[in-house]
C-alpha positions as CSV (number, residue, x, y, z in Angstrom):
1,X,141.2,42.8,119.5
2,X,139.0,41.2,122.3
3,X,141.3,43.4,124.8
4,X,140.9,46.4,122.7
5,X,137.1,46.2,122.6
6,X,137.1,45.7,126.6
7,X,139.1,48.9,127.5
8,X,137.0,50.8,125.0
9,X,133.9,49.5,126.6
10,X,135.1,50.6,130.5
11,X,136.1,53.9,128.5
12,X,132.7,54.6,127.3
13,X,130.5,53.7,130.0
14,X,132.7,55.9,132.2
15,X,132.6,58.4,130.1
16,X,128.8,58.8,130.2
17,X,128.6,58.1,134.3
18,X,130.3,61.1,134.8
19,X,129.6,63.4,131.9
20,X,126.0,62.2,133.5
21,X,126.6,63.1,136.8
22,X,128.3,66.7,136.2
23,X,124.8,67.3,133.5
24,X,122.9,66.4,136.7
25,X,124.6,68.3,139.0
26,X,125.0,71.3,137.1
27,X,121.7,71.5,136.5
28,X,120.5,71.2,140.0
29,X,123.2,74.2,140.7
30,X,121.6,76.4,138.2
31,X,117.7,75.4,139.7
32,X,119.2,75.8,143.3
33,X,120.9,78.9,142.4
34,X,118.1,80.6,139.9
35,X,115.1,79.1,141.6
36,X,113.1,79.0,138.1
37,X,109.8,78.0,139.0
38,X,110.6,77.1,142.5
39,X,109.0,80.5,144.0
40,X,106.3,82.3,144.4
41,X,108.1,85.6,144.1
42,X,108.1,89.0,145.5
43,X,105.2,91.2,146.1
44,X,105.9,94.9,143.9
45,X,105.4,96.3,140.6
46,X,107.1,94.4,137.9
47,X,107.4,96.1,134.7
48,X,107.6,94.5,131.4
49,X,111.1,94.0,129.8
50,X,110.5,95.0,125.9
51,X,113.6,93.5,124.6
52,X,112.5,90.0,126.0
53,X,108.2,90.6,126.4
54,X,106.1,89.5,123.0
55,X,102.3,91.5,122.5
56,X,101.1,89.3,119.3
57,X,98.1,87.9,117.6
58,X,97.6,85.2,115.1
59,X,94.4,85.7,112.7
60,X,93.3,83.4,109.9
61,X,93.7,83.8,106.3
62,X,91.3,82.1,103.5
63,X,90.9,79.1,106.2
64,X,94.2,77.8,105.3
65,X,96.9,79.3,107.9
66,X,97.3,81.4,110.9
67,X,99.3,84.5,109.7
68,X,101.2,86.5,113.4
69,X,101.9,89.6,113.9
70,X,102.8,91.8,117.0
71,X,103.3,95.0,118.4
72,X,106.9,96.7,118.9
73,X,105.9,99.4,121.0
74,X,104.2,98.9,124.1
75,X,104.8,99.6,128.2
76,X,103.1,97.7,130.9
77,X,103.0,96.8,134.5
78,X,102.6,93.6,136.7
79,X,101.4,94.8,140.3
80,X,102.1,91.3,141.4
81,X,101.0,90.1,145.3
82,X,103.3,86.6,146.4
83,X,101.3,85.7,149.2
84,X,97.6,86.5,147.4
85,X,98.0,86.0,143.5
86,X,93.9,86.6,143.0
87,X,95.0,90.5,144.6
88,X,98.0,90.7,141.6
89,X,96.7,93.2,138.2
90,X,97.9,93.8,134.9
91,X,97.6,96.6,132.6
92,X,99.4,97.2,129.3
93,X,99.2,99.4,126.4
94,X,100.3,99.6,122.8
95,X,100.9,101.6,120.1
96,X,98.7,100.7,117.1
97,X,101.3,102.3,114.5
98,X,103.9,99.8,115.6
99,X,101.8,96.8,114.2
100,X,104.3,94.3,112.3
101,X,103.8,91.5,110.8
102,X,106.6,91.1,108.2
103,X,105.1,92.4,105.4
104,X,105.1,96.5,104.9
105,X,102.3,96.5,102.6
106,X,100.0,94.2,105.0
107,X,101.1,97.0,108.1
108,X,100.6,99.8,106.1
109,X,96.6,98.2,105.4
110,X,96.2,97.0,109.1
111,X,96.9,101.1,110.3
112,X,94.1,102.0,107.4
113,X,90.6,102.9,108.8
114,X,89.4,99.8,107.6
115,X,91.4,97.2,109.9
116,X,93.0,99.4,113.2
117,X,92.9,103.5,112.0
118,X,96.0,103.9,113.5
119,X,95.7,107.6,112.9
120,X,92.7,107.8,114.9
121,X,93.0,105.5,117.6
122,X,97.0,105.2,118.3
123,X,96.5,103.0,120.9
124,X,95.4,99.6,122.5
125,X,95.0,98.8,126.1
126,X,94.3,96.1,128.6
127,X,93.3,97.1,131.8
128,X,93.0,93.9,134.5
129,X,89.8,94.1,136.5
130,X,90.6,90.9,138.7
131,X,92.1,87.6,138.7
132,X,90.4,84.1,139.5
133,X,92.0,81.1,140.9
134,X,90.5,77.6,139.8
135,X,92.1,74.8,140.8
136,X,96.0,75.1,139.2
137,X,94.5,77.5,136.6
138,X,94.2,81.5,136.8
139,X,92.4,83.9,134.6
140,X,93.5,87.3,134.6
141,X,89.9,89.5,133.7
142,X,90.0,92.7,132.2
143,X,89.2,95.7,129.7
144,X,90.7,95.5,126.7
145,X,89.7,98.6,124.8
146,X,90.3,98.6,120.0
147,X,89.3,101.6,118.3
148,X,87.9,103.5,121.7
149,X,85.5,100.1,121.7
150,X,85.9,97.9,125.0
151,X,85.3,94.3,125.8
152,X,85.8,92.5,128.9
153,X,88.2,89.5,128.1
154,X,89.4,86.3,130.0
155,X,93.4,85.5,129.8
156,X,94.4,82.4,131.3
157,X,97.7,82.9,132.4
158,X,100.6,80.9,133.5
159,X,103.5,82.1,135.9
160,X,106.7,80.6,134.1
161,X,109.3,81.8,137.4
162,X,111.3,84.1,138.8
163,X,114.9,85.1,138.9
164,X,116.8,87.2,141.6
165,X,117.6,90.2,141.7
166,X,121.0,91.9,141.9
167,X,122.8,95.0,142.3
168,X,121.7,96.8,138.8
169,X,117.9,95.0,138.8
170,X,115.3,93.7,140.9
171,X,113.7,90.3,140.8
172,X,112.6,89.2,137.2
173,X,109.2,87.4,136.6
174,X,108.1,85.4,133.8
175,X,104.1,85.3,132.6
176,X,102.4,83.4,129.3
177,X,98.7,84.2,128.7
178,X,96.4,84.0,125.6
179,X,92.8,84.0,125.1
180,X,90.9,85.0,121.5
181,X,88.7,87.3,120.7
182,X,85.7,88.6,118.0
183,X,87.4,91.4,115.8
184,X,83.8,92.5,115.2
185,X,83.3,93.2,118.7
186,X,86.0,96.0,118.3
187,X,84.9,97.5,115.4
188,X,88.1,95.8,113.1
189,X,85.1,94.8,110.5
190,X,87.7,94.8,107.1
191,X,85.4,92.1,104.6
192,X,82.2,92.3,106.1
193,X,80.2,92.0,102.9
194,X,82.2,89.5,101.1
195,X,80.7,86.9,99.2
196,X,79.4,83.7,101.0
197,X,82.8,80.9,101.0
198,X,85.8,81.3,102.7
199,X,86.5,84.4,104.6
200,X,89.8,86.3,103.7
201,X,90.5,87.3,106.8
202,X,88.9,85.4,109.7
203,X,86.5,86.6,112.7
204,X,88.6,85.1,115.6
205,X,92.1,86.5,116.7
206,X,94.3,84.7,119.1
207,X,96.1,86.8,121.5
208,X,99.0,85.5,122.4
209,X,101.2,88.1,125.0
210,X,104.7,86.4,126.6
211,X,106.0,89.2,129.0
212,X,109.4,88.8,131.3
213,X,108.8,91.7,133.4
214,X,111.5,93.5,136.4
215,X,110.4,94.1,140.2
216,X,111.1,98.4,140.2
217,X,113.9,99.3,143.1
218,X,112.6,101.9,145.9
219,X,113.5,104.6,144.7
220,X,115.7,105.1,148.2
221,X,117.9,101.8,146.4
222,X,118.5,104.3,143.7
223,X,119.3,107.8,145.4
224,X,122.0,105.5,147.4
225,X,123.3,104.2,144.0
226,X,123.7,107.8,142.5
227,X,125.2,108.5,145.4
């Protein structure tokens, strides 16, 4: 039995050495080979991948929970510069009818004059005026324009990494940024005159927008391709 317990014990612990090693090396291949977070990129436009790119919100409801939502149609561009981030830009827009946030009856109300007016403003957009460097953070400044009103907003943003390119696409680029803003401020002003107590819907919105976005080819790349 003693004997038995002995073999299964070298068994075991080489077992986990190398199933440790292989983890370890395998996963420095895939950094080594991917470079995720490891570069700073390449200068171009980068433009945002809508399978794998998230434009949402998160607002408030009776002071008890964050309810999200987000919007399915959208483009948008990253004019992103390697060797100067503060001279990068952003601008995105989105189509107001496209609003979902799980519930038809609650995207049906948010289109309504009331809440977005879908009808007659169609669209949002962001439009980046600059971006500021502090320290390891960066803020990406810009227009944001609801219901033909604009506000300047402040995104802090957070490059996640890039991937290389290959034959079919260019390099791919990963970007995280938030920041909240007044709905009031964009004329959004559903329950204004409700009674004092808890608000059913609340002032603040949290914009949260996760975009994986493609470096565009020269168009020279893609003549040669047809060809």
């Amino acid at each position: 039995m003693k004997r038995l317990v002995f073999i299964f014990g070298i068994v075991t612990a080489s077992f986990l050495f190398f199933t440790d090693d292989s983890t370890n090396a395998g996963a420095q291949l895939f950094e080594e080979k991917f470079a995720v977070g490891q570069t700073k990129g390449e200068s171009g436009v980068y433009e945002f991948d809508k399978a794998h790119t998230f434009i949402g919100f998160e607002v408030n409801h009776l002071g008890l929970i964050d309810v999200p939502g987000h919007f399915r149609d959208f483009t948008g561009t990253i004019n992103y510069n390697a060797e100067d981030i503060t001279k990068s830009s952003v601008n995105f827009s989105a189509k107001i009818d496209s609003v979902d946030t799980g519930v038809a009856g609650r995207d049906a109300h948010l289109k309504r004059a009331d809440f977005f007016d879908a009808e007659k403003f169609p669209e949002m957009k962001f439009v980046s005026k600059r971006v500021e460097k502090r320290g390891d953070d960066h803020f990406l400044i810009g227009d944001l324009t609801i219901r033909d009103l604009t506000k300047e907003v402040r995104l802090e943003f957070d490059i996640k990494g890039f991937l290389p390119g290959n034959e079919r696409q260019g390099m791919r680029m990963g970007l995280k940024a938030d920041t909240a803003v007044n709905r009031f401020d964009f004329g959004v002003d559903y329950g204004k005159n409700a009674p004092a107590g808890r608000p059913g819907v609340a002032n603040k919105v949290q914009i949260d927008i996760r975009i994986e976005a493609l470096k565009q080819k020269p168009a020279a790349d893609s003549a040669t391709k047809a060809e």
